[in-house]
N, C-alpha and C positions, 0 to 999 in steps of 0.2 A: 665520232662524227660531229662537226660543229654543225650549227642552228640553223645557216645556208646551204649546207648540204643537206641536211636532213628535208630542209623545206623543196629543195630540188627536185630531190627523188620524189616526193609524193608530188608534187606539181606535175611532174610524168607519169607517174602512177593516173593520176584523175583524169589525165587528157586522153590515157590510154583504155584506162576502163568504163564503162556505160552502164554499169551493174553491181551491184554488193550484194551481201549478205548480210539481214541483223536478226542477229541470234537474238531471243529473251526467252523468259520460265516463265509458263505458269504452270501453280496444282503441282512440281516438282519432274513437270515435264516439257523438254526442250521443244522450239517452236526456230523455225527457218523462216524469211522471209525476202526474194527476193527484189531490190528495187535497185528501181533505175536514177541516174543524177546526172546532173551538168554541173561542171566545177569550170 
């Protein structure tokens, strides 16, 4: 995939989703957290 497709897809990706997930550790145990975004 070139660099304008690849930008494309997630352009569509962010207009279509309103939520993520960000994984981090701590103490060697995993933690979910989910948020919201406007792109």
């Amino acid at each position: 995939m070139q660099r304008e497709e690849i930008e494309a897809v997630l352009r569509e990706l962010f207009a279509a989703q309103r939520l993520a997930v960000l994984s981090t550790q701590q103490g060697g145990r995993p933690y979910g957290s989910l948020v919201g975004f406007d792109a």
